[in-house]
Legacy VTK file of the C-alpha trace (Angstrom):
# vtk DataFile Version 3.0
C-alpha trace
ASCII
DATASET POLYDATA
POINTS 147 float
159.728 62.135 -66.501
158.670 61.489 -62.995
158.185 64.134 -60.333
159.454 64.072 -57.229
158.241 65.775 -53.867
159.219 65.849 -50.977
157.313 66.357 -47.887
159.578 66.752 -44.632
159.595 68.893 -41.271
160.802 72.119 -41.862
163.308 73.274 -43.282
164.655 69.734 -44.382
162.175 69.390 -47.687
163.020 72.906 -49.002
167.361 72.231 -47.940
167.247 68.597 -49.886
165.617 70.421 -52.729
167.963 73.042 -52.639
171.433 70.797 -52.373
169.750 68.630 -55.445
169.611 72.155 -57.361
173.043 72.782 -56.464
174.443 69.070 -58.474
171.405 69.187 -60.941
169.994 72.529 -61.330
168.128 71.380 -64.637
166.181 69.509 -62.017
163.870 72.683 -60.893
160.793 72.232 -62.252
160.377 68.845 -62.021
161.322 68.534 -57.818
159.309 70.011 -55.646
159.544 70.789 -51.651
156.871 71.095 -48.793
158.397 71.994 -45.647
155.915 71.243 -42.716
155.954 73.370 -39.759
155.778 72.412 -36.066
152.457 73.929 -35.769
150.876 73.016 -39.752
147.644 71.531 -39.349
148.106 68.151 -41.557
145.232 68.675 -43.301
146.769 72.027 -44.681
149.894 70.904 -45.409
147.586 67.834 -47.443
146.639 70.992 -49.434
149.844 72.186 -50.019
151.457 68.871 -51.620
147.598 68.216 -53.230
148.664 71.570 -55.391
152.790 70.838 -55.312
151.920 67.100 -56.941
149.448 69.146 -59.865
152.047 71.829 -60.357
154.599 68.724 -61.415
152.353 67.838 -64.104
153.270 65.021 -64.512
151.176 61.251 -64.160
153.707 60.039 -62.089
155.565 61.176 -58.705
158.035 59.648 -55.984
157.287 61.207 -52.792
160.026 61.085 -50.457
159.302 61.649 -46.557
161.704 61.943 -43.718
160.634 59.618 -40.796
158.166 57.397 -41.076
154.940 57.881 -38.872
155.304 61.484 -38.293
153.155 63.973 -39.904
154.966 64.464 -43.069
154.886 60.682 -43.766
151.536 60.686 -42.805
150.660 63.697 -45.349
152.497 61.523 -48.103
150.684 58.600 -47.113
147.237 60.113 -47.742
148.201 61.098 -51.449
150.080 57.589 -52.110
147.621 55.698 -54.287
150.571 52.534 -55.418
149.707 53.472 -59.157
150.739 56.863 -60.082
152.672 57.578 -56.677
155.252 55.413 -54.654
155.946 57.150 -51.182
159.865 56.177 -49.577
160.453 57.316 -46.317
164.133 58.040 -44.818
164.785 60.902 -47.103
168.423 61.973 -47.110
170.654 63.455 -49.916
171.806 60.784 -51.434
168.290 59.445 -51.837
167.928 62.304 -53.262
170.833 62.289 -55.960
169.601 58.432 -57.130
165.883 59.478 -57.415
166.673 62.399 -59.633
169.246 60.661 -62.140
166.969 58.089 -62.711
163.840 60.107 -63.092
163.568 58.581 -66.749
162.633 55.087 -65.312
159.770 53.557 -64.026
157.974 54.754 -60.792
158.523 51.322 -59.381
162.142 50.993 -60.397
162.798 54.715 -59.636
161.248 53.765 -55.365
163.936 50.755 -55.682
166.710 53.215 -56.520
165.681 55.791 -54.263
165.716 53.326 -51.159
168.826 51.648 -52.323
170.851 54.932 -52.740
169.408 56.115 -49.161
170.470 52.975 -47.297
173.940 53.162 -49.795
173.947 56.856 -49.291
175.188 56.190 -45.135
178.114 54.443 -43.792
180.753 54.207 -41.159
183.810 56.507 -41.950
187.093 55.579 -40.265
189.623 58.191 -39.320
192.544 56.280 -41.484
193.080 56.380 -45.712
189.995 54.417 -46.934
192.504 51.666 -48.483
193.862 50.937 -44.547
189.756 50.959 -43.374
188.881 47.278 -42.843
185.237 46.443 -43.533
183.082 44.843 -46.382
185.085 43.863 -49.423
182.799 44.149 -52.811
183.521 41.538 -55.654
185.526 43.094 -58.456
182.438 43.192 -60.757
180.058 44.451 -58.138
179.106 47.771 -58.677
177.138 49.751 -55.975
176.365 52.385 -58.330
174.026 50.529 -60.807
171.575 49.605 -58.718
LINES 1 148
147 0 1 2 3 4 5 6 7 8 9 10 11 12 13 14 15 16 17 18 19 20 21 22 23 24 25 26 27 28 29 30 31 32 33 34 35 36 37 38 39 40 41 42 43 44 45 46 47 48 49 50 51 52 53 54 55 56 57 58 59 60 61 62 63 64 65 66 67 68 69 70 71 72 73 74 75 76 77 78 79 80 81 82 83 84 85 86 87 88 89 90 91 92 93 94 95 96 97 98 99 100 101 102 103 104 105 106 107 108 109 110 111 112 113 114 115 116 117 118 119 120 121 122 123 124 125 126 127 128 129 130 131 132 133 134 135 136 137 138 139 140 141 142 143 144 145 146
């Protein structure tokens, strides 16, 4: 199986981690957190997800950031080799969800899922029954979920 970590401004790494425990707490060992702090020199928080990505043990592991360019990213960037890691940044919950059902698959397919259930994962919400909402209309054999 693929670990996952996830490298995010404090306290959003450790509260994904937590929420993914609460739907799939068989998931423990095998998704990891590293929360970085306002004042966290990157180089030490490097350390820290250096040791998180060798307590996975595991060859292979889907990093998941939360915005792109800040530290955290830039942590993740440093350990994402294209091989044995795939980095996605945007990390939200349902990300989250996806990347951890699909653990089983390969890194690359398991980055493809984790992006498409992030960008899936967010959407407008109107104030009326969802059947009176107008919006996109999906083909009767399109299914959202399967990708």
């Amino acid at each position: 199986m693929i670990g996952i970590l996830i490298i995010a401004h404090a306290p959003l790494a450790s509260a994904l981690r937590d929420c993914a425990l609460h739907v799939f707490p068989d998931c423990a060992a095998g998704v990891l957190a590293i929360d970085v702090l306002p004042n966290d020199a990157p180089e030490a928080s490097l350390v820290k997800a250096r040791e998180a990505i060798g307590a996975l043990n595991t060859s292979e592991v889907l990093l998941l950031s939360d915005v792109f360019g800040a530290t955290p990213c830039n942590v993740a960037q440093q350990l994402n080799d294209g091989q044995h890691t795939r980095l996605v940044a945007g990390a939200n919950l349902p990300m989250l969800l996806r990347s951890v059902c699909y653990r089983h698959e390969s890194l690359e397919a398991l980055a493809t899922r984790a992006q498409a259930g992030g960008t899936q994962g967010v959407m407008p919400v109107g104030s009326t029954a969802p059947q009176n909402q107008t919006g996109k209309r999906h083909a009767p054999s399109h299914h959202d979920h399967q990708q």
